[in-house]
C-alpha positions in Angstrom: 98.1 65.1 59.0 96.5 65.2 62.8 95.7 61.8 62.2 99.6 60.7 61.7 100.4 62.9 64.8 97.5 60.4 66.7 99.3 57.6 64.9 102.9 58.5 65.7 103.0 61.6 68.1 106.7 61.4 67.9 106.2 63.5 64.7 105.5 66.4 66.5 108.9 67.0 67.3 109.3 69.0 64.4 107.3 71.9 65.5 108.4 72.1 68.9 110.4 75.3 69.8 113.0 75.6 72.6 113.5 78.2 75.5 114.0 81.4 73.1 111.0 79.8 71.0 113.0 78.3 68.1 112.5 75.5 66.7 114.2 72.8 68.4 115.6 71.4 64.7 114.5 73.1 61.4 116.2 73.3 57.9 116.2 77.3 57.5 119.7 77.7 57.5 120.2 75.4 54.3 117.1 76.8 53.0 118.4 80.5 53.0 121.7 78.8 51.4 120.6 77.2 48.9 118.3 79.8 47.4 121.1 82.7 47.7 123.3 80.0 45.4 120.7 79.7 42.6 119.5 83.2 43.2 123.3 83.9 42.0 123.6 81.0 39.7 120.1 83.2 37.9 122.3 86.8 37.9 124.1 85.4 35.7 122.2 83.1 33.9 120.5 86.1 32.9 123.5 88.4 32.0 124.6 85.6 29.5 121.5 84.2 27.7 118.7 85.6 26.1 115.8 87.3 27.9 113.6 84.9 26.7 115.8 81.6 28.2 114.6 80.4 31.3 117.5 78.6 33.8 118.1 75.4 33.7 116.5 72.6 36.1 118.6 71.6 38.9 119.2 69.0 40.4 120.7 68.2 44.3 124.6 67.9 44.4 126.4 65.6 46.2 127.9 68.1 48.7 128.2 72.1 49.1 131.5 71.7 47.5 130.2 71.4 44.4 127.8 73.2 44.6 129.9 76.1 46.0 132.3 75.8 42.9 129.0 76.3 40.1 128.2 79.3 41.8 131.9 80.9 42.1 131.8 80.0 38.5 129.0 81.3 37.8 129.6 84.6 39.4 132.6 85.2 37.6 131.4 85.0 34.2 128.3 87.4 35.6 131.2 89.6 36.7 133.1 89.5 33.6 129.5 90.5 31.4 128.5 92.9 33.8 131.6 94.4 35.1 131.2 94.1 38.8 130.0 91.4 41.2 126.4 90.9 42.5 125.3 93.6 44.8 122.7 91.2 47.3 120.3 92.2 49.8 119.4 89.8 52.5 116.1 91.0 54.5 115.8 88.7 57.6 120.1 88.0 57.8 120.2 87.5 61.6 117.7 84.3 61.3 119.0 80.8 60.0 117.2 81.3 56.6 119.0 84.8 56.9 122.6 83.5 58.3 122.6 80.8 55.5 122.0 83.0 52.8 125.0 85.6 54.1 127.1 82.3 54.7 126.4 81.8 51.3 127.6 84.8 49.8 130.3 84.9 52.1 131.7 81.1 50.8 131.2 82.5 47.1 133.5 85.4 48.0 131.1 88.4 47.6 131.8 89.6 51.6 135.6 88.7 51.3 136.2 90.8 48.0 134.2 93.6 48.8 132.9 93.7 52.6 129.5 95.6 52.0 128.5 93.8 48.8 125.4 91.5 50.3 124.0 93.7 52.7 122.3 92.4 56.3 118.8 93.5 57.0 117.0 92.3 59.8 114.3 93.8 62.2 116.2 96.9 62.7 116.5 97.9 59.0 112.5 96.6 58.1 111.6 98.9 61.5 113.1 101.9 60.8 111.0 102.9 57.7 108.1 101.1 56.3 108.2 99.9 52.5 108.7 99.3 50.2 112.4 100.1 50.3 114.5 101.8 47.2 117.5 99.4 48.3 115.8 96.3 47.1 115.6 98.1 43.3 119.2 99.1 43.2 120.7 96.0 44.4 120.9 93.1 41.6 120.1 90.2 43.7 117.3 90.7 46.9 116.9 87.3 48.9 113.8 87.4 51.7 114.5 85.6 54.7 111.8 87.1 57.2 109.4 84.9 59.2 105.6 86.5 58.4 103.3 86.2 61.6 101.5 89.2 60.6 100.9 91.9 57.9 103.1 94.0 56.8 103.7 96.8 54.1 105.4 95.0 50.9 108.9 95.2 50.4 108.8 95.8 47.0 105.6 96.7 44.6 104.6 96.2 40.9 104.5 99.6 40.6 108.1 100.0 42.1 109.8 98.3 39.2 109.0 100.5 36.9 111.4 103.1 38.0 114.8 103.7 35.9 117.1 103.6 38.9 116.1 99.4 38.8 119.4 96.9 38.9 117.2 94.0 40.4 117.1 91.3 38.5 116.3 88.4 40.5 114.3 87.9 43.2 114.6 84.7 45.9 111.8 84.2 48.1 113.1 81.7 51.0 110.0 82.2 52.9 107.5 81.8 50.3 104.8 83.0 51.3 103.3 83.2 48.2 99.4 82.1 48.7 99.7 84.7 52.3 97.6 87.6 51.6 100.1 89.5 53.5 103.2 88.2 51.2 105.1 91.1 51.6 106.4 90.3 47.4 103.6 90.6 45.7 104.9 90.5 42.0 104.4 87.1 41.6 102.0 84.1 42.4 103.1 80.8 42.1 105.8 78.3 43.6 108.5 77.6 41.3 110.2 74.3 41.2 113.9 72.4 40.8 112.7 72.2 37.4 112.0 75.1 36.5 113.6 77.3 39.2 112.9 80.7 38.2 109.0 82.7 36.9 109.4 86.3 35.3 108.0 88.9 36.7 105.6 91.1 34.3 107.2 94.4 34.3 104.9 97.9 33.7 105.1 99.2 31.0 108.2 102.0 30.6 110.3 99.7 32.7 113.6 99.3 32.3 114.9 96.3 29.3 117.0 94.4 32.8 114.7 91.2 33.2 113.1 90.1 36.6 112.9 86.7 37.8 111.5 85.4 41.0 112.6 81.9 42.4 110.5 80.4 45.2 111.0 77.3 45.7 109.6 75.7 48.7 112.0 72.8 49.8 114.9 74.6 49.3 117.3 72.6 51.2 116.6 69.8 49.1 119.4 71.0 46.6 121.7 70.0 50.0 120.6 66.9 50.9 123.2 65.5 53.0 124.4 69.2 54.7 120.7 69.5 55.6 120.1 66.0 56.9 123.7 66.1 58.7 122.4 69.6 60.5 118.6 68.7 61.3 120.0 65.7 63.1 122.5 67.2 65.0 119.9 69.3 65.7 117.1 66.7 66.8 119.3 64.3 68.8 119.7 66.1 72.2 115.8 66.2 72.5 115.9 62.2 71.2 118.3 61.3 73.9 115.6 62.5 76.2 112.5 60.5 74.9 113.2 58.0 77.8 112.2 60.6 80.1 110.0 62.2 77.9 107.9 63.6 80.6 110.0 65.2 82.6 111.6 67.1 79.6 109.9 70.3 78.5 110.3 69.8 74.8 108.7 66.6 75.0 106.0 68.0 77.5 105.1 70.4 74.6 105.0 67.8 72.0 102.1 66.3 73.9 100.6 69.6 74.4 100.7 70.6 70.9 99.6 67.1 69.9 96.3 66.8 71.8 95.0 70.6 70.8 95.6 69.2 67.0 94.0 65.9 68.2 91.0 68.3 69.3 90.5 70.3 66.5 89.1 67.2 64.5 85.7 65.9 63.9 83.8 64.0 66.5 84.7 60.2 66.2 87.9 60.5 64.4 90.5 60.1 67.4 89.2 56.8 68.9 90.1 57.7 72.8 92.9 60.0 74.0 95.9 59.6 72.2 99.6 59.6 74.4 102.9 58.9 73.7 103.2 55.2 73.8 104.9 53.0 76.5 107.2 51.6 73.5 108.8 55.3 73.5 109.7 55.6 77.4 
């Protein structure tokens, strides 16, 4: 990979982070968007099939439209089994992962019907007590948004689900961290794919018969392929307009930067003289 950036710095753009040290142009919020809408789409998948009857593979929709009308649809038949809507927990809300799973939930009418029915966790909530938290167990739907840069105690627990006040039944890890030691979700151990979107989750024994699935899938935004390309651009193309005067422009200036510490980090012989952004780009 640090041999592409030597190839192409340009492709360091991705990583670069603005002022307030976000990303310049990243895909969280259609991450956090689509895995809220299969995280629902799995409620009630699994209040109308068997246990044993994994959801269905997906496959990316032409627009949010459509995608937005399968997950209304599938709310309201998981409403009309269960006899209420979803109650969802979004740790992380205020980031984009965060912001586009609540837009989410908003745009399938959980937050217009009933204002407190996906709740909004962010560093304030996760701060005030340690975990894991009893809220995640009673809420049917729990959707993890945080950025990990260090360890933390676990949200939830194995030995946590065994307890009788449990209504989760599906779990949607946006930030997948699953092979981070410090994966604050550590009831399951493997990425899941379009495919096969969802992995149960071995419950202890005495727990409750309501079934546990995890999805964490890795390229989320994926399932929004035009949405997600239309935003990252947007995104990108103030910081393209000033490649012509890419030294002078700070985002640019740490491209460079973060492109010659990778650059250093390989083997002896590998980067044949010092690598800068070309002439062709100015």
């Amino acid at each position: 990979m640090v041999d592409r950036f030597r190839r192409d710095p340009s492709v360091n753009e991705a990583n670069t982070k603005s002022e307030k040290g976000r990303r310049v142009a990243a895909f969280g919020y259609h991450a956090g968007f689509a895995g809220a809408a299969l995280a629902l789409i799995a409620w009630a998948w699994q209040l109308t099939h068997a246990n044993d009857e994994p959801l269905y593979g997906m496959k990316p929709y032409e627009n949010e439209t459509a995608l937005i009308k399968d997950v209304k649809h599938a709310v309201e038949e998981g409403k009309e089994k269960a006899g209420h809507l979803p109650r969802v927990l979004v740790i992380g809300a205020l980031g984009r992962c965060g912001s586009g799973a609540v837009g989410l939930c908003k745009k399938a009418g959980l937050l217009e019907i009933i204002p407190d029915q996906a709740q909004k966790w962010d560093l304030p909530e996760t701060s005030a007590k340690p975990g894991p938290y009893q809220e995640i167990i009673e809420s049917d739907v729990f959707v993890n948004c945080i950025y990990l840069s260090a360890k933390i105690p676990p949200f939830i627990e194995p030995q946590s689900l065994s307890s009788h006040d449990r209504k989760l039944s599906v779990v949607c890890d946006v930030s997948c961290d699953t092979t981070n030691p410090h994966n604050p979700i550590p009831i399951y151990d493997i990425n899941t794919t379009f495919s096969n979107p969802t992995v149960p989750v071995k419950l202890p024994s005495g727990a409750s018969d309501v079934p546990l699935s995890v999805i964490s899938i890795d390229h989320l935004p994926s399932l929004l392929p035009r949405e997600a390309s239309e935003a990252f651009s947007n995104q990108l193309l103030p910081s393209l307009l000033e490649l012509k005067d890419w030294k002078n422009v700070r985002v640019w200036q740490q491209a460079e930067k973060l492109f010659d510490e990778k650059c250093a980090t390989l083997p002896d012989g590998a980067v044949d003289g010092k690598a800068e952004l070309s002439a062709s780009q100015s």
